[in-house]
KOLDO-140491 format. One record per residue (C-alpha): residue number from 1; chain; x, y, z. Coordinates in nm, 3 decimals, m for minus. Last residue first. Layout:
! residues N
[NUM, A, [X, Y, Z]]
...
! end
This chain:
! residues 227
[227, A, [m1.809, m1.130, m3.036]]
[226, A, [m1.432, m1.063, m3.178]]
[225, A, [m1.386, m0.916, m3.492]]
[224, A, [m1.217, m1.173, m3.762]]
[223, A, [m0.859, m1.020, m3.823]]
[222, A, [m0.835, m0.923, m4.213]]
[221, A, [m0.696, m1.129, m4.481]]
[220, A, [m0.434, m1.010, m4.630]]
[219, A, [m0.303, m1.217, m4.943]]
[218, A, [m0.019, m1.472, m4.975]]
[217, A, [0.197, m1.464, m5.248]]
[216, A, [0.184, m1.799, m5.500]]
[215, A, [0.480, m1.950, m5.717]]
[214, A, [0.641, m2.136, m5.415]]
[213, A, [0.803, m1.876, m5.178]]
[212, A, [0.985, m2.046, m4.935]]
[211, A, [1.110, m1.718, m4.785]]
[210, A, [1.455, m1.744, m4.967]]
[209, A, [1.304, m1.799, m5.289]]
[208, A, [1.122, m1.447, m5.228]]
[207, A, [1.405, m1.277, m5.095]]
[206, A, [1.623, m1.369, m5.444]]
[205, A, [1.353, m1.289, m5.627]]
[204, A, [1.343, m0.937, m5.505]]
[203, A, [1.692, m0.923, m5.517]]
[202, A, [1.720, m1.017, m5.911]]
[201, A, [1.392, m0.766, m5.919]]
[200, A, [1.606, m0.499, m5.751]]
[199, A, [1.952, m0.508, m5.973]]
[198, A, [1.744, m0.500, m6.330]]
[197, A, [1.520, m0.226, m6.177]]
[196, A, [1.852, m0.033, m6.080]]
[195, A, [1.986, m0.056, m6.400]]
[194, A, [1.683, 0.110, m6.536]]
[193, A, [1.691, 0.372, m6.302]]
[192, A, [2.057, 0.450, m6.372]]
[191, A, [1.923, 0.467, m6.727]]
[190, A, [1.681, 0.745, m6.673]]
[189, A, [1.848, 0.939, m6.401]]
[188, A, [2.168, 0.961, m6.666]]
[187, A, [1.942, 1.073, m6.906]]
[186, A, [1.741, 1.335, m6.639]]
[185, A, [2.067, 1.472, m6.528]]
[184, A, [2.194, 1.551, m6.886]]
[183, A, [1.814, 1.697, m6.990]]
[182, A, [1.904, 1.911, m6.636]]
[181, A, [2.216, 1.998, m6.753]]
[180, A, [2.149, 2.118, m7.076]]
[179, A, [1.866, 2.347, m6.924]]
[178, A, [2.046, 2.488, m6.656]]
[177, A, [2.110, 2.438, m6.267]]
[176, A, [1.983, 2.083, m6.313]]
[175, A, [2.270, 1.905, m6.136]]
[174, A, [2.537, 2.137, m5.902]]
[173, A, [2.690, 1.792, m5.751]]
[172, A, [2.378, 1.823, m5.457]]
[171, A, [2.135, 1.858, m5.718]]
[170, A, [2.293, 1.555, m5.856]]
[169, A, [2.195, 1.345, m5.477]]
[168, A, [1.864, 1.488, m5.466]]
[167, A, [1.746, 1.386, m5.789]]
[166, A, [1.942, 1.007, m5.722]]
[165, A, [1.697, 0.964, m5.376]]
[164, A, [1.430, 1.106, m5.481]]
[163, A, [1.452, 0.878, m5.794]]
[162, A, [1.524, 0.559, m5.544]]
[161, A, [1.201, 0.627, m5.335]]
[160, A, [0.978, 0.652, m5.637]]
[159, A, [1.150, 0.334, m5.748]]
[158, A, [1.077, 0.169, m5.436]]
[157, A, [0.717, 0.295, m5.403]]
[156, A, [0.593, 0.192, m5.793]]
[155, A, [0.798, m0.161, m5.683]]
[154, A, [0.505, m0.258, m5.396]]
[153, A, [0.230, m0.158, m5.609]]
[152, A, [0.360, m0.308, m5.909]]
[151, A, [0.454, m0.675, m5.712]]
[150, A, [0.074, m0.632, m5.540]]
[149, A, [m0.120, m0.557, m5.909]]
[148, A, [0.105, m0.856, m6.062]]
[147, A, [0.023, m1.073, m5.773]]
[146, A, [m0.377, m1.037, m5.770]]
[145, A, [m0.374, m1.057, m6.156]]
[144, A, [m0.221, m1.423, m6.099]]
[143, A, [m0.428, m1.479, m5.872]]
[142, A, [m0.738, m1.485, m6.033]]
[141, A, [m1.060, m1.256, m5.938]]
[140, A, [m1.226, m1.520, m5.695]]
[139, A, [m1.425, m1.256, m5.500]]
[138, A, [m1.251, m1.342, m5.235]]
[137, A, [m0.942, m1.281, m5.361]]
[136, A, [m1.049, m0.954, m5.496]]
[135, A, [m1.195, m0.802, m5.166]]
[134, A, [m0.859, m0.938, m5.027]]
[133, A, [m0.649, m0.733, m5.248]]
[132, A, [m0.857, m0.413, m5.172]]
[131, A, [m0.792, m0.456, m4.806]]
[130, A, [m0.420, m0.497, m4.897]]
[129, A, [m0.428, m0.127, m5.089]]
[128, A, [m0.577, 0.020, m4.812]]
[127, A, [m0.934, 0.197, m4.881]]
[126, A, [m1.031, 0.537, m4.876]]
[125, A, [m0.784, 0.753, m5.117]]
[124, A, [m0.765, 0.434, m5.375]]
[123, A, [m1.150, 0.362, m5.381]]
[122, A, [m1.268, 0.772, m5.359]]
[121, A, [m1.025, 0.808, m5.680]]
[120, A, [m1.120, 0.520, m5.922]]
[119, A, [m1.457, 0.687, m5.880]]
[118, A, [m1.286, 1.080, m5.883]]
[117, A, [m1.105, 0.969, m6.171]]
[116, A, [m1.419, 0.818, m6.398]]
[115, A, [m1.616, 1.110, m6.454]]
[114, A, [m1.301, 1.291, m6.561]]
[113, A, [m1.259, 1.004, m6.787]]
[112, A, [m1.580, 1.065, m6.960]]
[111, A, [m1.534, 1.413, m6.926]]
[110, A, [m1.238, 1.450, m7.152]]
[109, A, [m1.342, 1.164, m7.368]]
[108, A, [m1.631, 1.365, m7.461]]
[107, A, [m1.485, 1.689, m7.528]]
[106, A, [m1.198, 1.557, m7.771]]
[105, A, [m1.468, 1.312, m7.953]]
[104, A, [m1.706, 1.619, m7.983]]
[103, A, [m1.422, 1.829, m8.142]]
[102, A, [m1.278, 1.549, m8.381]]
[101, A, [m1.625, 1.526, m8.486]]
[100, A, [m1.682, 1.905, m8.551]]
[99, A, [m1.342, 1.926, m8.712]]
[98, A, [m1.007, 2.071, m8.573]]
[97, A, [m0.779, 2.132, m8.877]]
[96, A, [m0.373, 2.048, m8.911]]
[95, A, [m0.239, 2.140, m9.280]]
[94, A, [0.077, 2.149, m9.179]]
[93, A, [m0.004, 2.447, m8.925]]
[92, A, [m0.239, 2.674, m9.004]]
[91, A, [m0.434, 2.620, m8.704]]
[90, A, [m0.764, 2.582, m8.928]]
[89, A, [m1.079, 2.606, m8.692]]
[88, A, [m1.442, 2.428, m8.757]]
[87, A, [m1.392, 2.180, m9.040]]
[86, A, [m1.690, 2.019, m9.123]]
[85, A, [m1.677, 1.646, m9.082]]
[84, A, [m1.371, 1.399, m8.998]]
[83, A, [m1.225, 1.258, m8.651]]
[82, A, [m0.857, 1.232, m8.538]]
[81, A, [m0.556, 1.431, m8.527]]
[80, A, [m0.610, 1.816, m8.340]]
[79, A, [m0.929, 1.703, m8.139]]
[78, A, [m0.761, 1.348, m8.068]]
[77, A, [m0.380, 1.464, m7.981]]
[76, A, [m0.508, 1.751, m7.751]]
[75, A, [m0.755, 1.521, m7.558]]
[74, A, [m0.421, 1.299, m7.541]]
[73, A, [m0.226, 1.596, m7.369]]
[72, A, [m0.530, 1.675, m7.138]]
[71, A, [m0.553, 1.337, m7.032]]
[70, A, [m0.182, 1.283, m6.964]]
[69, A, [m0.182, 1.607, m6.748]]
[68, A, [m0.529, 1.480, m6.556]]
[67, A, [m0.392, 1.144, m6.496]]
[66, A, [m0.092, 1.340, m6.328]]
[65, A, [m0.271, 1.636, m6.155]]
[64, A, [m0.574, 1.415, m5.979]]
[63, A, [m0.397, 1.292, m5.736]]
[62, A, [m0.233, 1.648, m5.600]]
[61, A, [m0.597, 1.797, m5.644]]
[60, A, [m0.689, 1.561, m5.352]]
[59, A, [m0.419, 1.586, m5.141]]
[58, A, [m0.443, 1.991, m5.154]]
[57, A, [m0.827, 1.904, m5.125]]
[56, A, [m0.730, 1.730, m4.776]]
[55, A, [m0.922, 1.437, m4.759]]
[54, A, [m1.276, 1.424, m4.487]]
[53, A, [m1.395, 1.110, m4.612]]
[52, A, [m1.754, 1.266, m4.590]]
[51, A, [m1.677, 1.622, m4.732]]
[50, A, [m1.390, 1.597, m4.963]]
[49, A, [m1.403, 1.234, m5.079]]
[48, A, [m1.778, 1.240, m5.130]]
[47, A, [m1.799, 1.581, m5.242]]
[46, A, [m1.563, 1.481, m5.522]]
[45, A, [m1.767, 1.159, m5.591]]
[44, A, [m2.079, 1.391, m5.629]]
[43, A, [m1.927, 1.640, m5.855]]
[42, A, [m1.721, 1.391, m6.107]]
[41, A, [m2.060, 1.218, m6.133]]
[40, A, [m2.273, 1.472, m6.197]]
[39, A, [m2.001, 1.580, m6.456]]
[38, A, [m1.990, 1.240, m6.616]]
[37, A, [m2.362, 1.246, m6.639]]
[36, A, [m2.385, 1.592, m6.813]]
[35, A, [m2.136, 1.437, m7.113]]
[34, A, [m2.368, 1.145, m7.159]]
[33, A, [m2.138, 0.827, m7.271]]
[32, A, [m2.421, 0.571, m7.055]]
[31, A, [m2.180, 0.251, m7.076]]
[30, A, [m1.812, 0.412, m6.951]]
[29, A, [m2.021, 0.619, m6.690]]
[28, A, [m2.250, 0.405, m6.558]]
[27, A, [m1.964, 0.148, m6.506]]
[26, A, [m1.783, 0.366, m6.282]]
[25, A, [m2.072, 0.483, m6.138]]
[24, A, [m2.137, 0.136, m5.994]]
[23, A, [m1.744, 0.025, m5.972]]
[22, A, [m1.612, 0.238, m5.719]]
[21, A, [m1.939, 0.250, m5.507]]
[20, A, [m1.926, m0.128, m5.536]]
[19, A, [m1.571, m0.126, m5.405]]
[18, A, [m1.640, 0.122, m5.147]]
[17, A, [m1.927, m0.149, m4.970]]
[16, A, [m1.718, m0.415, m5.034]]
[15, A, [m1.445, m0.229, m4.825]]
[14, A, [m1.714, m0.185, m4.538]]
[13, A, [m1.596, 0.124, m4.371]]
[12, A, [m1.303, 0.141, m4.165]]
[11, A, [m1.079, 0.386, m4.353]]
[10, A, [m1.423, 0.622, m4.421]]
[9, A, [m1.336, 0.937, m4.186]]
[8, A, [m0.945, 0.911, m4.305]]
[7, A, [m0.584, 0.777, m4.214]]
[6, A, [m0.510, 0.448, m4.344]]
[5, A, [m0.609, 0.554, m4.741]]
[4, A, [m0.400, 0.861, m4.690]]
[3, A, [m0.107, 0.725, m4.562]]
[2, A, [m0.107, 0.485, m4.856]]
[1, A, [m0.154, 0.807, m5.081]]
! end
């Protein structure tokens, strides 16, 4: 995705510019709640990133597959768990009924979000992550949110890095060739990871103190264009 964001038709555009474009029709969405809305808007911002930004749709579909499995899943949860009214299926299953208002509230927060991803979307697939940090610094968003959202950025890479690394190394020793032995790989993958996280923040810290670093990161701020 980083490579992504560097490497497109709208890379050097004005990063204000995306960010309002981000947050416009992201707002629009969350406040208006109209179902036909937040597919006008999950159509336009697609074309946007597919046809102006020129992304890959293979890249594109690839970043939308992991919000869009959780969102499914909790779409699931709501139609199947939540809401009252008149009860429109029985699944004959522990007494578990989909009502009309469980239905609606499914539906709806299934586009609703869908409306948002493509927003959130055309800002992350456009824009480098450190010109987005200086658009917040300078629009006086605090630090300390600044930091966190740099420090999660920077660690979400590592640890992808790491579990590549460990997956490849038990497939390697014969790991995940059935189905006991892959939940057995993915325990031991589990807490290996969270040993390492212990082990890399201690280093991380240790590389920060070691750099002078006094309780504030610095922030990219671009070159100033010459006259």
């Amino acid at each position: 995705m980083d490579y992504i964001a560097h490497n497109n038709e709208l890379t050097e555009t004005n990063p204000y510019f995306k960010l309002f474009l981000t947050l416009f029709p992201l707002i629009l969405t969350l406040a208006l709640d109209n179902l036909y809305f937040d597919i006008f808007i999950f159509i336009v911002m697609s074309i946007v990133i597919l046809a102006i930004a020129k992304i890959d749709y293979r890249s594109y579909l690839k970043f939308l597959t992991i919000p869009m499995a959780f969102l499914v899943i909790t779409c699931i949860f709501l139609i199947l768990f939540f809401g009252k009214g008149d009860v429109i299926y029985e699944t004959g299953i522990f007494g578990i009924v989909v009502t009309t208002d469980s239905w609606h509230y499914g539906i709806y927060t299934f586009f609703r979000v869908m409306g948002c991803l493509p927003s959130l979307g055309f800002l992350a697939l456009t824009t480098p992550i450190a010109k987005i940090f200086h658009c917040l610094d300078t629009m006086k968003v605090p630090k300390i949110v600044i930091e966190i959202g740099l420090l999660m950025y920077n660690t979400i890479f590592i640890f992808l890095n790491e579990i590549d690394t460990m997956q490849k190394a038990q497939k390697t020793r014969m790991g995940y060739n059935s189905y006991m032995n892959s939940m057995k790989c993915l325990a031991d993958l589990i807490s290996s990871i969270f040993l390492r996280s212990l082990d890399k923040s201690e280093t991380l810290q240790h590389s920060l103190d070691s750099r002078g670093y006094t309780g504030e990161l610095p922030v990219y701020v671009p070159p100033k264009k010459e006259e």
